[in-house]
C-alpha positions in Angstrom: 24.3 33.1 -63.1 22.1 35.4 -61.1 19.4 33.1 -62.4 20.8 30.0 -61.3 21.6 31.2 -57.4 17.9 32.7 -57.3 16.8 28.9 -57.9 19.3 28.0 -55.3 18.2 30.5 -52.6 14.5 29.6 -53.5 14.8 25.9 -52.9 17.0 26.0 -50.1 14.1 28.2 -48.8 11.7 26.2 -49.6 13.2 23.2 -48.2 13.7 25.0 -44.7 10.4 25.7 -44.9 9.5 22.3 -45.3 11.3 21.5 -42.3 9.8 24.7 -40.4 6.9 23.1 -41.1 7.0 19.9 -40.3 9.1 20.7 -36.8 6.0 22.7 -35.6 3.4 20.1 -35.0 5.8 17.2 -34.4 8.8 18.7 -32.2 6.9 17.5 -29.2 5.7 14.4 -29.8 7.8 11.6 -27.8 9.3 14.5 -26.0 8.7 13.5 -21.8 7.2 16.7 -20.0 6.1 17.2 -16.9 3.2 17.2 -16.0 2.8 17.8 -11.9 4.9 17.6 -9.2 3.3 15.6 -6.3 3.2 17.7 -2.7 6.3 17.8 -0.3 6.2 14.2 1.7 4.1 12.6 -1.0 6.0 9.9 -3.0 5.9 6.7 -5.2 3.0 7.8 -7.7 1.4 4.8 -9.0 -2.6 4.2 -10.5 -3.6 6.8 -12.8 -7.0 7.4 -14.0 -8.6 10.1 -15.6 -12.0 11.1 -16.1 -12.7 12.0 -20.4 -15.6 14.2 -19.7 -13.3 17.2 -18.1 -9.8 15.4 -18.3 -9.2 15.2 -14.8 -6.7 12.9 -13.5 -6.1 11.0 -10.6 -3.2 9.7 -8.7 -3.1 6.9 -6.7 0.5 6.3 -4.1 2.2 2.8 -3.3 4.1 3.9 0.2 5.0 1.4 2.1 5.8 3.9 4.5 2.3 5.2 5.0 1.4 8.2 3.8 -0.9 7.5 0.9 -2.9 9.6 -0.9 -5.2 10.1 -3.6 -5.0 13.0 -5.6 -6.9 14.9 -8.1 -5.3 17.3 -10.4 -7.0 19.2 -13.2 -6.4 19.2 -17.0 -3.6 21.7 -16.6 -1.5 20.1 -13.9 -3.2 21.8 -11.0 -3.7 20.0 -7.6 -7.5 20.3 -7.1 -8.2 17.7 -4.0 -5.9 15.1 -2.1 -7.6 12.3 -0.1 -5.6 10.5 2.7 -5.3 6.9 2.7 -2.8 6.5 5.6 -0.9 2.6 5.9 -2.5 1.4 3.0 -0.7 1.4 -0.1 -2.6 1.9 -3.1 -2.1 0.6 -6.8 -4.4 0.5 -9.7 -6.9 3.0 -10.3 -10.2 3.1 -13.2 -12.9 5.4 -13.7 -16.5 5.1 -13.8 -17.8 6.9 -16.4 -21.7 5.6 -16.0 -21.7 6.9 -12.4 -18.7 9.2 -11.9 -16.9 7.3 -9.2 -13.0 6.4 -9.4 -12.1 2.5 -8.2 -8.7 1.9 -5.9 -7.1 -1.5 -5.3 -6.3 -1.0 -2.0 -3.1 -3.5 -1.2 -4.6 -4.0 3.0 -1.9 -6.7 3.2 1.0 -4.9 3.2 -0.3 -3.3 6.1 -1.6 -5.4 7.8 -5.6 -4.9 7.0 -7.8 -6.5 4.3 -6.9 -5.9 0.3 -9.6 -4.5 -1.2 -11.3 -2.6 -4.2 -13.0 0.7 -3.2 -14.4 3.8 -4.8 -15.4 7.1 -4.4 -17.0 10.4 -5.8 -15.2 11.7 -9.1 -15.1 14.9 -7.3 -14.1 14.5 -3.7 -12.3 16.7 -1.1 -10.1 15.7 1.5 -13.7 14.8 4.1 -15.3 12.5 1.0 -16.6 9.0 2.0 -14.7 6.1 0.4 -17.0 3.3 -0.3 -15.6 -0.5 0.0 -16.5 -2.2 -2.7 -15.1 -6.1 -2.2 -12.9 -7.7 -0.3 -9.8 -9.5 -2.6 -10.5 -13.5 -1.3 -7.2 -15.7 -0.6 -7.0 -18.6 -3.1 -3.2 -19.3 -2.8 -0.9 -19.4 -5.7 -1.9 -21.2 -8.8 -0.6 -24.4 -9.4 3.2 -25.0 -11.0 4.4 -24.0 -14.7 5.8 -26.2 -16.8 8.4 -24.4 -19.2 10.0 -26.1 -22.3 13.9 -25.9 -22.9 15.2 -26.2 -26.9 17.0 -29.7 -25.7 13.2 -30.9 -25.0 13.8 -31.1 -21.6 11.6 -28.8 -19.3 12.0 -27.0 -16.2 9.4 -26.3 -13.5 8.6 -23.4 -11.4 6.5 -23.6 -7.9 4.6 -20.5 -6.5 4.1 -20.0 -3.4 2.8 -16.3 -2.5 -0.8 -16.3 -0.7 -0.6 -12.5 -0.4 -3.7 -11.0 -1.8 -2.2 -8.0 -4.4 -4.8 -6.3 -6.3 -3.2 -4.9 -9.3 -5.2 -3.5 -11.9 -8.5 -2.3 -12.9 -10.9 -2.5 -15.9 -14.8 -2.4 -17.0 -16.4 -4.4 -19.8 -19.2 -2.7 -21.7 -21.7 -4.7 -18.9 -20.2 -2.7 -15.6 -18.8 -5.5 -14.7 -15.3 -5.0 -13.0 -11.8 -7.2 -13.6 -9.1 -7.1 -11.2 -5.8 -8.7 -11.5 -4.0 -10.2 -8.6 -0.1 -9.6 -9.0 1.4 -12.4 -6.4 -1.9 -14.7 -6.5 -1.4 -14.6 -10.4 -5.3 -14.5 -11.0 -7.9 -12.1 -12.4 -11.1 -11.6 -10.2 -14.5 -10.4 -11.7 -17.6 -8.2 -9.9 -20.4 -8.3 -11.7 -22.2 -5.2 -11.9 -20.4 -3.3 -8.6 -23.0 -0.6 -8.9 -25.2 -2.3 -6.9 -24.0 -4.4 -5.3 -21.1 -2.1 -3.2 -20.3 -2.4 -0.3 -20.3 -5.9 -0.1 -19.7 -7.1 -4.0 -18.3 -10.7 -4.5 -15.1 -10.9 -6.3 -15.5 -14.3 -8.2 -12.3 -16.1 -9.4 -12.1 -15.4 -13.2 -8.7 -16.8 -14.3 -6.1 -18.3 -11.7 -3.6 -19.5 -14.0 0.5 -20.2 -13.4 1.0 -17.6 -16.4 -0.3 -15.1 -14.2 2.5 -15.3 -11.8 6.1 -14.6 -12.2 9.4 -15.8 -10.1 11.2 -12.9 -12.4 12.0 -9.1 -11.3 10.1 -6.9 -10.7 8.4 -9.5 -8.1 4.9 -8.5 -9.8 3.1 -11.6 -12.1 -0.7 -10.1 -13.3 -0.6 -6.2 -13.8 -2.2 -3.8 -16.2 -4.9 -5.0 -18.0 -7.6 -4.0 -20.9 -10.0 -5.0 -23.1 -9.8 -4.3 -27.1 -12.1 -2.1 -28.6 -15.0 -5.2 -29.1 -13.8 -7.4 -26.0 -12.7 -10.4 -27.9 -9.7 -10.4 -25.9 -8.4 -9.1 -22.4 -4.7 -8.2 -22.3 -2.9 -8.2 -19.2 1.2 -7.6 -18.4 3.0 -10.0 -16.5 5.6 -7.7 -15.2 8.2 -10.2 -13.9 8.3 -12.5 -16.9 8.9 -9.4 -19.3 5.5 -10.3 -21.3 1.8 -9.3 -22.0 -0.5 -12.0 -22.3 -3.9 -12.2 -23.7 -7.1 -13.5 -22.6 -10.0 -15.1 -24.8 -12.7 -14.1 -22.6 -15.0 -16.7 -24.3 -13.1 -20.1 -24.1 -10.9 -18.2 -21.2 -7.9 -19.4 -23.0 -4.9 -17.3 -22.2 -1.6 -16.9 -24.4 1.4 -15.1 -24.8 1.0 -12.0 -26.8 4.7 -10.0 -26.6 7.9 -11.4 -25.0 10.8 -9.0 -23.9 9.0 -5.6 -22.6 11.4 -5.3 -19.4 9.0 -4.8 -16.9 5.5 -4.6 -18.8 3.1 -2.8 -16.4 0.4 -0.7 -16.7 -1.4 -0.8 -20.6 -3.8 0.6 -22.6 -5.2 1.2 -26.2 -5.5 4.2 -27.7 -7.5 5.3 -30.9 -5.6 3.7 -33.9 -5.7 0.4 -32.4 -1.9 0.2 -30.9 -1.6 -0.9 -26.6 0.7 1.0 -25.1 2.7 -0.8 -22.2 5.1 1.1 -19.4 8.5 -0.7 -19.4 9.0 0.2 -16.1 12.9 -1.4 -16.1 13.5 0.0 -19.2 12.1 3.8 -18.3 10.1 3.9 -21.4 6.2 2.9 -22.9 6.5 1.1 -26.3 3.6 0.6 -28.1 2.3 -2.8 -29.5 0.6 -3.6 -32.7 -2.0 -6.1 -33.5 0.3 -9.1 -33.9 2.5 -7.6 -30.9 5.7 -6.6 -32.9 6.7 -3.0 -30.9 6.4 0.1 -33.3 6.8 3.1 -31.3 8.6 3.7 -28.4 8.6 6.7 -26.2 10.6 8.4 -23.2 14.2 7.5 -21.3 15.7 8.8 -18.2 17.5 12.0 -18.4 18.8 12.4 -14.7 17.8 13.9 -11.8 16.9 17.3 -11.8 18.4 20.0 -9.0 15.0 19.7 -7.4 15.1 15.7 -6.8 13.0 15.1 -9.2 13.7 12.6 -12.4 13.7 14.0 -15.6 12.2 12.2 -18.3 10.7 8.9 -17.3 11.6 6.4 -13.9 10.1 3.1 -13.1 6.9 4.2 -15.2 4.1 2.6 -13.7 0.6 3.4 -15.6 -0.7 5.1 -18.4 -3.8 6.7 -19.2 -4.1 8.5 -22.4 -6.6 11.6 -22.5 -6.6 13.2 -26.4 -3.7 13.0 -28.2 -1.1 12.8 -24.4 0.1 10.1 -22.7 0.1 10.5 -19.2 2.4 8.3 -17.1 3.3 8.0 -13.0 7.0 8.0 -12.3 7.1 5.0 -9.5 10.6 6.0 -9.3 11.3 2.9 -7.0 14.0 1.0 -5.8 13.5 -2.4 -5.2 17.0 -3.9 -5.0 18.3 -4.7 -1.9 22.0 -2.9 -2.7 23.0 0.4 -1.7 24.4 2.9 -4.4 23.0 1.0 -7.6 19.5 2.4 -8.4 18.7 6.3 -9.8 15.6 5.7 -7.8 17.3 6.2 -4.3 18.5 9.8 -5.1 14.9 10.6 -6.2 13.4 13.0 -3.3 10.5 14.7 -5.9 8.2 12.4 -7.6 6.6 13.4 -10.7 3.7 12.4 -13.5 4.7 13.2 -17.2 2.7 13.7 -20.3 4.1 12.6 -24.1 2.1 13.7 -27.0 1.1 10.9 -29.0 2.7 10.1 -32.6 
């Protein structure tokens, strides 16, 4: 008998152990943490960028209201520089690695100046120069999309928004810059930037219907990244739920994923999987090669006693730095009722981090 509950004590031991064991290294991953709380009066994080060689990270504000900022914060969370941007509000943000500078799509429209990409020094201060890079040209909408019903009839939508909405940032291997366009639904190339700022040519890439939405959020072409050999581009249509893909070579595009409610800012990391911020659904799933969703990661947990969200809220853009996750909490409400959106009681606005599985 004693026997017999020795062998019972042992492998109920052992099997806590096994479950010690494996709860140490993998209690954290998928949990949402936070990772910086932005400055009093400093709101609606958006871009994120970070640079590999130190792991800084930069955050870029969309205030319509006009107090937008830049912001660098170190490895650990610690604010390290802020850079004012005043009316402009600012969305997508990439980083330089061959000459140490971080890009900004500057959305001039919405405040009544010129859209633009700019850049500036990796490691500014609040007095560093910001370089113009290009000015976004106005081509209009694309043309009308034709969608199919299952009765084989077909329905057509119209777009009209000229506003000129730079989105989204990315680098081929060249230098060469791509910018998406979120209400002109088109993707806009620089070649080589470097050297030709401060008055670079942004050359209509793409301008395709697929790249424009009439859906919710009002946002068509969004994130956007190549795959590790740049056969393809991806890019997230926000509004139609989807992330489509882009045959640089033939320029073909094509629907990669239906149904990620909200798609916005993407990108790969090491095994291979893209990682999209569902900003309606307060999570980032993660996409295979045939664009099935295998992981997903985050929720909203309520706002905390110090107005800020816990978890994840309107997550905007990813940048992944090691094994984390790093995404912007938007936490923005863009319906026009009163009362119905967690994002109107948010008063704190936050960046998280989510270890990788």
């Amino acid at each position: 008998m004693k026997k017999m509950l020795s062998a019972i004590v042992f492998l109920l031991l052992a099997a806590a152990g096994a479950a010690w064991s494996q709860a140490g290294p993998d209690d954290e991953r998928g949990q949402v943490r936070r990772f910086a709380t932005l400055p009093d009066g400093v709101r609606l994080p958006e871009g994120i960028a970070a640079n590999p060689a130190n792991g800084d990270l930069y955050v870029g504000t969309f205030d319509g209201a006009g107090n937008n900022k830049l912001l660098r914060y170190s490895r650990n969370g610690r604010l390290l520089a802020t850079r004012d941007f005043g009316a402009t509000p600012l969305l997508g943000l990439e980083f330089d690695r061959a000459h140490q500078k971080v890009y900004i799509a500057n959305v001039g429209d919405f405040a009544g100046a010129q859209s633009k990409v700019q850049r500036i020094a990796a490691d500014f201060n609040a007095g560093t120069p910001v370089e113009d890079v290009a000015v976004i040209p106005a081509i209009g909408a694309p043309g009308p999309r034709t969608v199919p019903n299952p009765d084989g009839s077909q329905d057509t939508i119209t777009f009209g928004s000229g506003a000129r909405v730079p989105n989204a940032l990315t680098f081929d291997r060249a230098g060469n810059l791509y910018i998406s366009d979120s209400f002109q639904g088109a993707i806009f190339r620089v070649l080589n930037p470097n050297a030709c700022a401060p008055s670079c040519t942004a050359e209509t890439w793409i301008h395709d219907p697929l790249l424009a939405t009439a859906g919710f959020p009002p946002f068509g072409a969004n994130g956007l990244v190549f795959n590790a050999d740049e056969s393809a581009l991806f890019i997230a249509n926000t509004g139609d739920d989807r992330v489509l893909k882009i045959t640089p070579s033939s320029g073909a595009i094509a629907v990669f994923a239906e149904s990620i409610n909200g798609a916005d800012g993407i990108v790969f990391d090491r095994q291979g999987r893209l990682w999209v911020c569902a900003n309606q659904n307060d999570e980032v799933v993660a996409l295979n090669a045939n664009g099935r969703v295998v992981a997903r990661l985050g929720s909203f947990e309520g706002i905390g006693r110090d107005g800020a969200p816990n978890g994840l809220l309107f997550p905007a853009s990813p940048v992944i730095v090691g094994d984390e996750i790093f995404v912007t909490n938007l936490a923005i409400a863009l319906t026009p009722a009163v009362g119905d959106e967690p994002e109107e009681d948010v008063t704190r606005w936050t960046v998280s981090r989510i270890k990788l599985p």
